[in-house]
Structures are given as structure tokens and as C-alpha cells.
C-alpha positions in Angstrom: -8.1 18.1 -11.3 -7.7 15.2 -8.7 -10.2 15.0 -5.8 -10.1 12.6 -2.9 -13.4 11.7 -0.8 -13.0 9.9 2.4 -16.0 8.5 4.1 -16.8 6.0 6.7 -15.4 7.7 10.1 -17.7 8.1 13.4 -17.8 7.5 17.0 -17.0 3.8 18.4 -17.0 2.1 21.4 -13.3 0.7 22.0 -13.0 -2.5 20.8 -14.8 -1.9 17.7 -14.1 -1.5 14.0 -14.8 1.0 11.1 -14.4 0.8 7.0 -12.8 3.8 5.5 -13.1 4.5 2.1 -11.7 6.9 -0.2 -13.5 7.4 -3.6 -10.8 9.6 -6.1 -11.7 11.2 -9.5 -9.8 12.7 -12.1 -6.7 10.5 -12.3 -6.2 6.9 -13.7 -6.5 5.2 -10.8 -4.9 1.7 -11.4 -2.0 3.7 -12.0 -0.9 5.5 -8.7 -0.3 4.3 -5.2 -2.5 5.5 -2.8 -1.9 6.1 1.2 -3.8 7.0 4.4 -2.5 9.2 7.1 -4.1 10.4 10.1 -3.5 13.7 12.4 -4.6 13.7 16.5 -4.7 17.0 18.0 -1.5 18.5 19.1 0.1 15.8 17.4 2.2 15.1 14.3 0.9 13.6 11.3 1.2 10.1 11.0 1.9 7.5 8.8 -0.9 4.9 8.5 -1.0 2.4 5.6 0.3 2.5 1.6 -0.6 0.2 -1.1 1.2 0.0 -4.7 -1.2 0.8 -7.9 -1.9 -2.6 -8.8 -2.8 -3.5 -4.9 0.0 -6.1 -4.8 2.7 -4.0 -2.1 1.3 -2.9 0.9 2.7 -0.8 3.9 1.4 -0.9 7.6 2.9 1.4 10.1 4.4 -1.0 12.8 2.2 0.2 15.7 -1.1 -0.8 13.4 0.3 -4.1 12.3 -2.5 -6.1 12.9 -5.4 -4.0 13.3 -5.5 -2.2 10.1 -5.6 -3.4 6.6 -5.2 -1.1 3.5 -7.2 -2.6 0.6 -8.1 -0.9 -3.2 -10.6 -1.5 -6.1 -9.2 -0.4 -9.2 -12.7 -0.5 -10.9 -14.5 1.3 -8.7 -11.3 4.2 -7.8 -11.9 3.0 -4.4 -9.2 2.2 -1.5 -10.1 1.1 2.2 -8.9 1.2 5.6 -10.2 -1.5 7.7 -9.5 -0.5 11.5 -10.0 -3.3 13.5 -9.9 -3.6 17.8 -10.1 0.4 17.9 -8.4 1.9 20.4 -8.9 5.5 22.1 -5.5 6.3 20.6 -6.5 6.0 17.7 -8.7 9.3 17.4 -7.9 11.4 14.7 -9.0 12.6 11.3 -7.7 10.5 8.8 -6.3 11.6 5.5 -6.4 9.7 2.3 -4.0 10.5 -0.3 -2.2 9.7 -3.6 1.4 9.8 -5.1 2.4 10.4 -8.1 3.6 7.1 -9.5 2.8 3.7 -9.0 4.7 2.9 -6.0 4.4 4.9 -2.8 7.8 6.6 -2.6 8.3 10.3 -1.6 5.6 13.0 -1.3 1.8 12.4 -2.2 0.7 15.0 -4.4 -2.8 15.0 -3.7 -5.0 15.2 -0.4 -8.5 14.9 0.9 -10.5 16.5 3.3 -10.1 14.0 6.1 -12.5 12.0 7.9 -13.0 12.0 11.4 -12.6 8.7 13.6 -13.1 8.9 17.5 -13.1 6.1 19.8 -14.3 6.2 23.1 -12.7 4.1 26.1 
């Protein structure tokens, strides 16, 4: 069975930054993309950032371009999201999640709990 972790969300001041990480388990890692999405209230979800299995593709949704940076470590089954100059639009939960093959095309077939960001003006 595949299980996601996300960690590093809080409260921050706008302006300021925050490390996500995701920890996964029960896959081979170094073979799957991986992706993070985040969800505001009332609001769609949205995508955030992909990156290939071997970390050499990445994807950043155009508004983020920029600010965010999706990273992984394929010995540690870890990938990041570095969100940088935080804005109150920003708040959501984000979502960290993985597809079945090594680039990230179509669905993700697996999901975490989410971690909550918030950003205060």
C-alpha cells in the first residue's frame, strides 16, 4: 500500500517562506513522478508543481513561476515544495501526490492527507 506524508505547513507572515515535504512509502520511489496540489476554500483544486522520477523535468503552474520550486530525493523517498515571497492567496492545504509512471501525465493514483499553509497579510 502507498502512503504519502506531507509535513512542513503553518502560519506565515506575508512575505515569508515555508519547506514542504512529502515522505512516501510503499512504492519505488525513483520510479514515479510525483506532484503537489493545493485546495483554498470554496475553490477548485489547483495545480501546483510536478517533477519526473529521476528529478530532471519539472512543472510550475504559471502563476507560481518564481516563488515555488519542486525538488525530490530519491534516497530518502522525499520531494519538496519550496514556497518562497508567500502571499495571502496562497492559503490552502496542499496535497502531495504520485502518478503512476515516471513522467507526470494523466491522473495521480495516490494522495495524502494534505498539509495546511496560511499566510497572513
Amino acid at each position: 500500500q502507498v502512503q504519502l506524508v506531507e509535513s512542513g505547513g503553518g502560519l506565515v507572515q506575508a512575505g515569508g517562506s515555508l519547506r514542504l515535504s512529502c515522505v512516501a512509502s510503499g512504492r519505488t520511489f525513483s520510479r514515479y513522478a510525483m506532484g503537489w496540489f493545493r485546495q483554498a476554500p470554496g475553490k477548485e483544486r489547483e495545480f501546483v508543481a510536478t517533477i519526473s522520477a529521476s528529478g530532471t523535468m519539472t512543472r510550475v503552474g504559471d502563476s507560481l513561476k518564481g516563488r515555488f520550486t519542486i525538488s525530490r530525493d530519491n534516497v530518502k523517498n522525499t520531494v519538496h515544495l519550496q514556497m518562497n515571497s508567500l502571499k495571502p492567496e496562497d492559503t490552502a492545504v496542499y496535497y502531495c501526490a504520485t502518478y503512476p509512471q515516471a513522467l507526470a501525465i494523466g491522473p495521480c493514483d495516490y494522495w495524502g492527507q494534505g498539509t495546511q499553509v496560511t499566510v497572513s497579510s
